[in-house]
TORDO-6645 format. One record per residue (C-alpha): x, y, z; residue in three letters. Coordinates in steps of 0.05 Angstrom, whole numbers, plus 5000, padded with zeros to 4 digits. Example, Ala and Ser with C-alpha at 12.3 -4.5 7.8 and 13.67 -1.06 7.14 Angstrom:
BEGIN
524649105156Ala;527349795143Ser;
This chain:
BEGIN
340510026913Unk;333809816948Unk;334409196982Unk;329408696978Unk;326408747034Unk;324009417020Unk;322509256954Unk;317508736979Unk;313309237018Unk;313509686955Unk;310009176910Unk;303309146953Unk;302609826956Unk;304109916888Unk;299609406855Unk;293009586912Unk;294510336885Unk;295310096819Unk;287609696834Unk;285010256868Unk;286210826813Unk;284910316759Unk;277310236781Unk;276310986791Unk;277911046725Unk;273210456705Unk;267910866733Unk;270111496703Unk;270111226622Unk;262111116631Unk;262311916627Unk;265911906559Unk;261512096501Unk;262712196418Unk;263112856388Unk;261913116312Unk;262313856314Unk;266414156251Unk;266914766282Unk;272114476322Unk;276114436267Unk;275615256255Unk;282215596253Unk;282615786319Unk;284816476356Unk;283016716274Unk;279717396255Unk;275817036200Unk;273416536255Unk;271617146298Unk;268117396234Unk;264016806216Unk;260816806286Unk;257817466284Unk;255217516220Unk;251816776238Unk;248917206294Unk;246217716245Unk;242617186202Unk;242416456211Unk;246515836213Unk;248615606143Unk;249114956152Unk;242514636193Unk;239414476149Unk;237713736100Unk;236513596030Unk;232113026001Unk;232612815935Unk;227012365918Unk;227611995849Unk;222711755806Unk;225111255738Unk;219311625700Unk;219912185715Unk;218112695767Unk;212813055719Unk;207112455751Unk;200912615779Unk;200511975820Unk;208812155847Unk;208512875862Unk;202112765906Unk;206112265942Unk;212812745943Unk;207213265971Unk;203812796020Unk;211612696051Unk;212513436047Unk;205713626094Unk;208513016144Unk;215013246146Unk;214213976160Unk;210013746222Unk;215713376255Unk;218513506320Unk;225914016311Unk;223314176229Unk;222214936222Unk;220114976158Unk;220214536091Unk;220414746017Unk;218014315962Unk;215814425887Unk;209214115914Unk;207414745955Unk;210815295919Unk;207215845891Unk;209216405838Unk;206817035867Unk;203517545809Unk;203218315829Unk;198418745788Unk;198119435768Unk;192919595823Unk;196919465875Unk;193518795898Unk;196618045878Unk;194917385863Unk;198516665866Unk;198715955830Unk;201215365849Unk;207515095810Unk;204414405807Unk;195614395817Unk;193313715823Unk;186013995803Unk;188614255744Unk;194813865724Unk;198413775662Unk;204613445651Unk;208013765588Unk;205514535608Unk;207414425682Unk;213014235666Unk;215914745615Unk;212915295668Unk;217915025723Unk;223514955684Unk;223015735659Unk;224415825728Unk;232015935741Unk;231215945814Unk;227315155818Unk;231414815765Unk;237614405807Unk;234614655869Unk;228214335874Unk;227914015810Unk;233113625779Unk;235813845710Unk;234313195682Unk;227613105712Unk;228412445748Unk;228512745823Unk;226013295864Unk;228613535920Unk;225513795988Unk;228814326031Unk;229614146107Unk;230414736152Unk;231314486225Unk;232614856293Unk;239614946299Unk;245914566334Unk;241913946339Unk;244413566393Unk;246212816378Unk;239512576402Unk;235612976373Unk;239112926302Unk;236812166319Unk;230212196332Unk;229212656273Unk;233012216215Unk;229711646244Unk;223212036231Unk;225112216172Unk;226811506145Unk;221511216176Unk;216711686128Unk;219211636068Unk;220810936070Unk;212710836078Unk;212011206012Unk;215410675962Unk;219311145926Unk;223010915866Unk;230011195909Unk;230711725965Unk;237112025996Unk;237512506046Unk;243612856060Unk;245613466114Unk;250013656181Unk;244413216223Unk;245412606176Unk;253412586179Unk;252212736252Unk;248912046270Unk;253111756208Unk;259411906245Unk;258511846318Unk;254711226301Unk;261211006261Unk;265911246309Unk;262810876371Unk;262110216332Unk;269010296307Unk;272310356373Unk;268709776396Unk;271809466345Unk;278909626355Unk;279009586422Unk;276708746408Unk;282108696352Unk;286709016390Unk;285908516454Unk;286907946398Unk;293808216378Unk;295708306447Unk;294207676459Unk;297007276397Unk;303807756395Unk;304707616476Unk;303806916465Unk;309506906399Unk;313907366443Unk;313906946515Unk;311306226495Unk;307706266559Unk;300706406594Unk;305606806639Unk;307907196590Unk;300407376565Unk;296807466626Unk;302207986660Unk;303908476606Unk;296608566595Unk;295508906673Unk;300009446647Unk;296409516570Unk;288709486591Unk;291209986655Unk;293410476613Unk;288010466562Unk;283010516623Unk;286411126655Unk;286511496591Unk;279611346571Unk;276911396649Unk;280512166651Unk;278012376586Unk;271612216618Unk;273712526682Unk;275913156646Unk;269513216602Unk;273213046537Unk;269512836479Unk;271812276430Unk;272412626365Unk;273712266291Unk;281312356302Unk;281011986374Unk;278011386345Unk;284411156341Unk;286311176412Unk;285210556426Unk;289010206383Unk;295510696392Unk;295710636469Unk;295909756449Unk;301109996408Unk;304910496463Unk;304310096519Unk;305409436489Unk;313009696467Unk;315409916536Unk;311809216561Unk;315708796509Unk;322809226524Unk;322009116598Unk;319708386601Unk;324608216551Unk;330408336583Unk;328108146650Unk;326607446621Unk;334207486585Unk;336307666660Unk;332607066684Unk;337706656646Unk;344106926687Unk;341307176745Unk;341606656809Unk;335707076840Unk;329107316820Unk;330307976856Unk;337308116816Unk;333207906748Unk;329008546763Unk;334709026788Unk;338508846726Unk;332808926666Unk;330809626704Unk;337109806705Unk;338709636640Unk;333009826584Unk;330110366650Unk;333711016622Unk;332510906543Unk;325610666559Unk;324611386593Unk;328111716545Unk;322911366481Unk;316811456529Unk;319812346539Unk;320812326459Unk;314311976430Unk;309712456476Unk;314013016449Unk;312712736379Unk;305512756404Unk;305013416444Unk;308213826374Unk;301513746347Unk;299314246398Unk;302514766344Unk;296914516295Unk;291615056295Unk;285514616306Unk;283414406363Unk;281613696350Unk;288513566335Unk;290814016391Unk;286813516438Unk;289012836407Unk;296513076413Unk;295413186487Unk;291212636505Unk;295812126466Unk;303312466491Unk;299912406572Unk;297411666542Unk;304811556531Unk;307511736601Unk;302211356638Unk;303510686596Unk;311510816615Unk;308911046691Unk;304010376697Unk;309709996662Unk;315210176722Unk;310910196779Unk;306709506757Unk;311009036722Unk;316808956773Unk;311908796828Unk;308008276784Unk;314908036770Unk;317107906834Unk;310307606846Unk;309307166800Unk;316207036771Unk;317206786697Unk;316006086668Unk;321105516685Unk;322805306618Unk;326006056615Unk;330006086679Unk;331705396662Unk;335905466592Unk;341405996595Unk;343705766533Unk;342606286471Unk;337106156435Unk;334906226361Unk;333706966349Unk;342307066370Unk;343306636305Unk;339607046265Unk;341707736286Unk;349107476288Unk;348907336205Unk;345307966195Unk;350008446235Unk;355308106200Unk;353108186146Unk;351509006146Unk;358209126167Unk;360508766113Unk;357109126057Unk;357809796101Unk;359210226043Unk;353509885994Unk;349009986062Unk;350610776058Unk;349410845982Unk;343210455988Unk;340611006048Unk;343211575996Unk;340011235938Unk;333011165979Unk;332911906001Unk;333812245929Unk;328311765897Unk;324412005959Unk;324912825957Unk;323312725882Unk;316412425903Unk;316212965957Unk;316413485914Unk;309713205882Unk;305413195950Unk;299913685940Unk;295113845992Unk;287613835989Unk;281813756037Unk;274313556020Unk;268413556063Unk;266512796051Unk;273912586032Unk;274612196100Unk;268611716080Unk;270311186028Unk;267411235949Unk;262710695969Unk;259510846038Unk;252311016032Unk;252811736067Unk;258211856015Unk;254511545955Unk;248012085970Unk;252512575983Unk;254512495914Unk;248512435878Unk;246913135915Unk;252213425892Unk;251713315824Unk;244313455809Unk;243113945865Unk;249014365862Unk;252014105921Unk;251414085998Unk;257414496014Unk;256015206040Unk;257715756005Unk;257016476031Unk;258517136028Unk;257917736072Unk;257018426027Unk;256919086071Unk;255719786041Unk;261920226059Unk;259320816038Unk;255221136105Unk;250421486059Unk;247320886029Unk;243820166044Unk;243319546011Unk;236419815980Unk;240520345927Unk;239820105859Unk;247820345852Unk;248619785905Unk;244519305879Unk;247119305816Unk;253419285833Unk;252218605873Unk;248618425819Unk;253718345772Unk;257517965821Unk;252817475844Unk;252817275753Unk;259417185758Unk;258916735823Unk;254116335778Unk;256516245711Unk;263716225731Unk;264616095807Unk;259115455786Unk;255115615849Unk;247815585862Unk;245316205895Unk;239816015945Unk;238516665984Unk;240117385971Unk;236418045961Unk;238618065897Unk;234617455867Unk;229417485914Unk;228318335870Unk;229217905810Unk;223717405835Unk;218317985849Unk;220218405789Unk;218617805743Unk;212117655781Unk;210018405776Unk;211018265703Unk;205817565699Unk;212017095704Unk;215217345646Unk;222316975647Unk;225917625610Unk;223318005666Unk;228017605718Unk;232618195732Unk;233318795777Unk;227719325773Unk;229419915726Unk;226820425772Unk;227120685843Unk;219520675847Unk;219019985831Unk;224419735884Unk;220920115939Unk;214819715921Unk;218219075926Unk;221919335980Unk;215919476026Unk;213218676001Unk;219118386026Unk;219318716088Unk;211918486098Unk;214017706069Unk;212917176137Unk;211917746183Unk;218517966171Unk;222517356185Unk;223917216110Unk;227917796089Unk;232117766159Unk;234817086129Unk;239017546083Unk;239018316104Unk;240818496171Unk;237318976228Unk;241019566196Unk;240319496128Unk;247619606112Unk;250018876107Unk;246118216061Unk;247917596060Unk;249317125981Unk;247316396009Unk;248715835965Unk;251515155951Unk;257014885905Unk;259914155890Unk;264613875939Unk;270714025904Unk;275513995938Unk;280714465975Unk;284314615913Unk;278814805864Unk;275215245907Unk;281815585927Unk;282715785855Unk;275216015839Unk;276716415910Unk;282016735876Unk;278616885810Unk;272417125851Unk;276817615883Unk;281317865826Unk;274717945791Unk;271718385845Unk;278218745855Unk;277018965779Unk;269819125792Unk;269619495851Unk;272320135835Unk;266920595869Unk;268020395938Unk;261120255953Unk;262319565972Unk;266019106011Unk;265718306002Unk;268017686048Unk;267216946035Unk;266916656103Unk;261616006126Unk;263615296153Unk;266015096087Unk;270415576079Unk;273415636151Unk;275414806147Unk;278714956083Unk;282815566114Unk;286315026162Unk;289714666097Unk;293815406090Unk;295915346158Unk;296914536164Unk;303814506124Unk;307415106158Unk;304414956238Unk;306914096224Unk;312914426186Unk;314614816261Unk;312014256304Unk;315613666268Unk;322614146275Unk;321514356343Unk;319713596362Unk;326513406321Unk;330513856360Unk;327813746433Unk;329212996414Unk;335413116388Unk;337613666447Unk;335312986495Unk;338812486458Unk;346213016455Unk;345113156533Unk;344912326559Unk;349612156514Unk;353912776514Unk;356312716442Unk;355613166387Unk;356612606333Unk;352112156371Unk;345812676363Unk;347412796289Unk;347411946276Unk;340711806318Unk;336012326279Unk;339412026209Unk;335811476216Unk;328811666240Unk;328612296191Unk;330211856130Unk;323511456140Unk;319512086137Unk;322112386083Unk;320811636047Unk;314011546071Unk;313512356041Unk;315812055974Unk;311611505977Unk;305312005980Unk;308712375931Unk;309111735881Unk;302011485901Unk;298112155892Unk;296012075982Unk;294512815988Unk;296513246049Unk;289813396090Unk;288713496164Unk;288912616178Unk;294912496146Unk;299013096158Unk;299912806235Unk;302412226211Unk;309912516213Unk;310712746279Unk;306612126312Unk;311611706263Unk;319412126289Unk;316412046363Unk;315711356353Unk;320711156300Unk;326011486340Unk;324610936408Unk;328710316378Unk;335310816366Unk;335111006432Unk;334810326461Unk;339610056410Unk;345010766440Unk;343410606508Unk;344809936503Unk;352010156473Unk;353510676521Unk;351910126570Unk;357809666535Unk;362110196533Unk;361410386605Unk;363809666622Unk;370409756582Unk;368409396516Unk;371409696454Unk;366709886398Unk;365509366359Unk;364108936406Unk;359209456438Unk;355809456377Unk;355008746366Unk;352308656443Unk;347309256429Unk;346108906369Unk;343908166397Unk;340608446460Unk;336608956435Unk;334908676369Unk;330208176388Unk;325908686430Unk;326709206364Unk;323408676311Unk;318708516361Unk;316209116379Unk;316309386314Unk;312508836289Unk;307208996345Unk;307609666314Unk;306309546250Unk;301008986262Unk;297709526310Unk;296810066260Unk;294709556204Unk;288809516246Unk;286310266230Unk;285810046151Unk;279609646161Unk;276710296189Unk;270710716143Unk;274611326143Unk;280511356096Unk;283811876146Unk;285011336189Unk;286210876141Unk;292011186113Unk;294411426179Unk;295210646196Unk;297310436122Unk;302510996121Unk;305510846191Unk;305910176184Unk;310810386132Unk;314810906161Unk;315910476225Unk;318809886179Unk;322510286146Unk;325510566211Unk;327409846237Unk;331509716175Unk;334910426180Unk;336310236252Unk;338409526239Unk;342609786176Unk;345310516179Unk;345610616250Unk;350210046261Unk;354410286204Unk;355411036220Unk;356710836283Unk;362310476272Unk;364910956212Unk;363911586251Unk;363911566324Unk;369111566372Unk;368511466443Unk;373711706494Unk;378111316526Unk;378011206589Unk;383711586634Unk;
């Protein structure tokens, strides 16, 4: 063993390397930054991914872009308002990043005559306006109504098209502009709603918030410290070990170039939680030590010793729990797994190397190394192991009783993912959303890629256009999508202006004469930027652009399905070939893969733990009792969303392998503690009652440090991380009485330990 001597040398070096590193890394977390890129969450190493990127290339992004709904209580069909919406309109399209803007205000209907020339008129005149025939004239128009024009006439709505991949600053300065126009205008109501918007929304949000926890986490540590030690000692020392560890994760993620993203919000309050249990396990029983120990030296020895192994062992199984999320295919997940599992073994590293120098230091209070009498907590956890063992068989029952009611609520967990669903019903971002969605058919992306297979023809063959055609009516009436762009209503557009506006005239031209006309028009539309928006260089592929309701994962998987059975049925020529793809559609393909990659990681994490756990403890029956107990509170906590309708999604799908890596910590404290007995020659019950009193205090109290930890994550905005606290909270508790109550009890009914030769 190191003798003290040498032990005093190694705490200055420890704690000045300790001081040095720490204020690198102080320097090194003013490079971290926020990040809000969805992409990220894009199935990744996918063909559809792969897919999505070059036919972006071919036309343009499908989501920069921002919607304004401006509402009037009178009406939109006023003079005095829709010279005002137009007034916004002209400003708007002259800011800084905005490429082009379409409103009702500035539209014209293009009319083609016989002679070959054309004419145009305004959709709203101010020189010439009437209220009632305006009116009726824009809502003949299929292509206006619940895309500029709301169906019940109390809004318009102008079409932002901005540069794309705004960066964060820019997407500032722009809705700032933005706001700062229309809030001069005195509109009845405005909301504006887009990729830019939710860009500032949520980095905005996800700075503020981890301000926050960061401050209400530094309150727990303090109040819990305080209830646990009684002491400014026992406050002030733990906390060179918490706030290092937080610093040296943050201060490497800014070292390394690693955003924050919305899942990492939560690091913060997770390292508190990490850190703070090996603290608590460590000064615990060094402070117990304190009591029998004659010297301050021997204190140390002893509680390293002692809770040294198992708190390696918790710190090796919580980062697996963490690094199994590496098997999620996203890589937002991918990166919180990693960050948090390293997170783990530096709070366990900082904890060894730090705390046994500040201990020998600055030893602990006098009132503790003073009374070496028991005190209250022994009384406490003497009735209650008592009283488990005597109501062993009830205790079993109850743990058999808890884990049917719990598959049958298992078996009810659907999963379901929505592109607002992390915001709550009542944030304002969420609220315009909304309203968007409703009267505007939506700002989620739809598209769809349709390439001619057949070499011999182009997207210009009436064959082919027909046979899109009768898809893109299908999409409409029956998918419930609002087709934007395609080749096929822009014909439909021209063919009912060659016909003075007639609105039984909005359909395909009869003839191959007439499409060449409106072929050569389109081509000459903007210079020939318009018609590149949905038909690329070779003429063989179009894009259908659109919007639809945020849904949900669910519904749009089913209309997916219906789309595709019904073009199955239609396409029987061969001519073309279809593919829903866009940023909507990618996020949604991670649901598919989210149950079987958690399914693999949460088994593979089980089984590493569980190969750990058999190997230190070299006993078959001794692996099969510690996982009972930590698997029972997922599959409750899986009932419990079950029961409470908590769908599966990409937030709370985590929550069961972060919950087995750390549910799993206070079993193997509680076995190392008994192998510990056992080593010395105790028999088994009294092994059990020793692990019992010893380790039970540090269990409640770091489980309560737990619990109160992840409570903090419910006051956040986004209900991923609400529930992700809410639902570990849970599981955790749950784990403490499985480990105070069943663990104990199958213990002593089914494990044997050798005797000793």
């Amino acid at each position: 063993m190191v003798g003290e001597s040498n032990f005093k040398k190694y705490v200055w070096v420890s704690l000045l390397s300790f001081l040095a590193i720490t204020i690198f890394f102080v320097i090194q977390s003013f490079n971290l930054i926020f990040d809000y890129d969805f992409e990220k969450f894009f199935p990744i190493d996918d063909s559809e991914t792969d897919f999505f990127f070059d036919y972006r290339d071919k036309f343009e992004s499908d989501n920069d872009f921002l919607l304004v709904a401006i509402e009037n209580d009178n009406g939109v069909f006023e003079k005095s308002f829709l010279q005002e919406v137009d007034q916004v309109a002209k400003k708007l399209e002259k800011e800084k990043y905005i490429q082009f803007v379409t409103s009702i205000t500035m539209m014209e209907e293009q009319f083609f005559h016989m002679g070959g020339g054309s004419t145009s008129k305004k959709y709203i005149n101010f020189n010439d306006f009437d209220r009632k025939r305006d009116s009726i004239r824009v809502f003949q128009k299929d292509e206006i109504i619940n895309a500029l024009v709301a169906k019940d006439g109390k809004s318009v709505c102008l079409f932002l098209r901005h540069e794309d991949f705004l960066s964060k600053r820019k997407s500032d300065e722009l809705i700032t502009n933005i706001h700062n126009i229309l809030d001069q205008a005195k509109f009845d109501n405005y909301r504006v709603a887009g990729r830019s918007v939710g860009q500032k929304f949520y980095i905005d949000k996800m700075s503020g918030e981890m301000l926050f926890f960061v401050g209400l986490s530094a309150v727990l540590i303090v109040g819990f410290l305080f209830i646990a030690f009684k002491s400014p000692w026992g406050i002030l020392i733990p906390q060179v070990v918490i706030l290092g560890s937080m610093v040296w994760v943050v201060g490497g993620m800014g070292l390394f170039q690693e955003p924050i993203n919305i899942i990492l919000i939560v690091l913060p309050s997770i390292m508190f939680i990490v850190s703070m249990s090996d603290v608590i396990h460590l000064s615990s029983r060094y402070l117990d030590a304190l009591r029998t120990e004659d010297s301050n030296f021997k204190a140390i020895k002893l509680a390293v010793r002692e809770v040294g192994l198992a708190t390696l062992l918790t710190s090796i199984t919580t980062a697996i729990g963490f690094f199994s999320l590496y098997f999620v295919r996203v890589q937002p997940i991918q990166v919180f797994g990693i960050v948090m599992g390293i997170g783990v073994l530096i709070a366990f590293l900082l904890t060894f190397l730090t705390l046994p120098a500040l201990f020998y230091l600055f030893p602990g209070p006098r009132f503790v190394r003073e009374e070496k009498k028991n005190h209250y907590w022994y009384k406490y956890l003497q009735n209650w192991f008592t009283f488990v063992l005597k109501h062993r068989m009830k205790v079993l029952l109850v743990g058999l009783l808890v884990v049917i009611v719990s598959l049958i609520g298992t078996f009810q967990v659907t999963s379901n993912n929505f592109i607002m669903d992390d915001l709550r019903p009542d944030e304002p971002l969420k609220v315009d959303f909304d309203y968007l969605d409703e009267h505007y058919g939506g700002v989620r992306p739809f598209e769809m890629s349709v390439s001619v297979k057949d070499t011999s023809k182009t997207v210009w063959d009436l064959d082919v256009l027909q046979q899109v055609d009768s898809v893109e009516q299908y999409i409409e009436k029956y998918y419930k999508a609002e087709i934007k762009t395609s080749l096929v209503s822009s014909l439909k557009v021209f063919n009912r202006s060659a016909h003075s506006g007639k609105k039984e005239f909005y359909e395909l031209p009869s003839s191959k004469r007439k499409l060449r006309k409106y072929r050569r028009l389109l081509r000459m539309a903007s210079g020939g930027e318009f018609i590149r928006t949905f038909v690329d260089s070779t003429e063989r592929t179009m894009r259908i652009s659109g919007s639809i309701p945020d849904l949900g994962n669910n519904e749009v998987t089913k209309r997916n399905k219906a789309l595709e059975k019904f073009i199955t049925e239609k396409e029987k020529t061969g001519l073309v070939d279809y593919q829903l793809t866009g940023t909507a559609h990618l996020i949604d393909k991670n649901i598919s893969y989210l149950s079987t990659s958690l399914v693999m990681g949460l088994a593979l994490s089980i089984l590493v733990v569980a190969l750990i756990i058999g190997l230190i403890y070299r006993s078959l029956p001794i692996l099969v009792i510690s996982i009972i107990p930590n698997v029972l509170p997922l599959i409750f906590i899986a009932g419990i969303m079950g029961f409470t309708g908590v769908e599966l999604k990409t937030t709370t799908a985590i929550i069961f392998t972060i919950a087995f890596g750390i549910a799993v910590d206070d079993t193997i404290h509680f076995l190392g503690k008994f192998k510990y007995e056992l080593m010395k020659g105790h028999n088994k019950l009294y092994a059990l009652k020793r692990s019992y009193l010893t380790t039970g205090k540090a269990m409640i109290l770091t489980t309560l440090i737990l619990c109160a930890g992840f409570m903090l994550l419910v006051f956040s905005s986004f209900l991923g991380t609400y529930y992700m606290g809410l639902m570990l909270c849970i599981t955790l508790f749950v784990a403490l009485l499985a480990d105070l109550t069943l663990l104990p009890v199958l213990l002593l009914l089914f494990y044997k330990p050798k005797k000793k030769q």
